[in-house]
C-alpha positions as CSV (number, residue, x, y, z in Angstrom):
1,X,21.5,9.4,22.5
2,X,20.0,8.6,19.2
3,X,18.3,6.0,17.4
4,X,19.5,4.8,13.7
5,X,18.4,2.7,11.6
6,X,20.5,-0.2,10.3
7,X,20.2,-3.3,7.3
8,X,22.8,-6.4,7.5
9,X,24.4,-6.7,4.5
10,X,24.6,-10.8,5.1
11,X,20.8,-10.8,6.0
12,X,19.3,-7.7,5.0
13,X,17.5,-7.4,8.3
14,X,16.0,-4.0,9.2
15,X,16.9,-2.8,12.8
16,X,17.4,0.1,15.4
17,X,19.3,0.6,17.3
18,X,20.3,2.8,20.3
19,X,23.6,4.5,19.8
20,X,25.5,5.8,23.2
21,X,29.2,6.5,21.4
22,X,30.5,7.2,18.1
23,X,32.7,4.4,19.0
24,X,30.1,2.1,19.2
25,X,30.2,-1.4,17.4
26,X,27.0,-2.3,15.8
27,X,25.8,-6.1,14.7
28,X,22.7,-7.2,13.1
29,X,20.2,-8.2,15.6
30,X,18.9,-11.2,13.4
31,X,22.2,-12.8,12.4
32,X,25.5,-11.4,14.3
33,X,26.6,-9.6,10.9
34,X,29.1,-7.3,11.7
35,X,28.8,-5.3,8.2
36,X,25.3,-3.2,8.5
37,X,24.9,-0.1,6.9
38,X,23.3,3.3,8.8
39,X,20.2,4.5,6.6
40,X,18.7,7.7,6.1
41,X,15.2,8.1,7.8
42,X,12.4,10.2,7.0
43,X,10.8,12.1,9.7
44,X,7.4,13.8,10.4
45,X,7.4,17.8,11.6
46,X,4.7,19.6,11.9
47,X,5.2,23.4,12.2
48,X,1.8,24.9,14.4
49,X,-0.9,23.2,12.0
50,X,-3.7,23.3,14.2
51,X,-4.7,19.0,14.3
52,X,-8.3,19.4,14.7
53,X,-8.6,20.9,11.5
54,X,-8.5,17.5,9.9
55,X,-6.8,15.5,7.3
56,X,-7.1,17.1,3.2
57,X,-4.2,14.9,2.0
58,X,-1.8,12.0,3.1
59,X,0.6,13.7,5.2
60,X,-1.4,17.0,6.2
61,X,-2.2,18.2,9.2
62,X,-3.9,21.8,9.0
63,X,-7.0,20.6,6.3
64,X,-6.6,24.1,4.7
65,X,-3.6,24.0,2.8
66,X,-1.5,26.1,4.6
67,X,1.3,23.8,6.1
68,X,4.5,23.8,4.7
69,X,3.8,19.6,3.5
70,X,0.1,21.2,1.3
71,X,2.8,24.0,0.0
72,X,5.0,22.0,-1.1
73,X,2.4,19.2,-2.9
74,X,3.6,16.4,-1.2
């Protein structure tokens, strides 16, 4: 079962939530709305960058530049 990520369109309130069904109706959380719009998240993946290599940029992982997030300059 996955997790989305919702905004009212009334409130503009940011929310999860838990989705069992396809089916499912979702409301804001803050303000009943029943018009909220799924968003697009950005995840974090790292592909066997050793971690105690330390940190070289914001988002790295292997401190040698050979991740795929140093490769692509990110």
């Amino acid at each position: 079962m996955p997790t989305y990520e919702y905004v009212c369109e009334k409130c503009r309130h940011r929310f999860e939530v838990l989705v069992r069904s396809s089916s499912q109706k979702i409301a804001c959380t803050k303000c009943k709305g029943k018009k909220v719009t799924k968003q697009y998240t950005v995840f974090g993946l790292n592909l066997g960058a050793a971690p105690e290599k330390g940190m070289s940029g914001p988002l790295c992982t292997c401190g040698a530049g050979g991740c795929a997030i140093c490769s692509a300059k990110v």
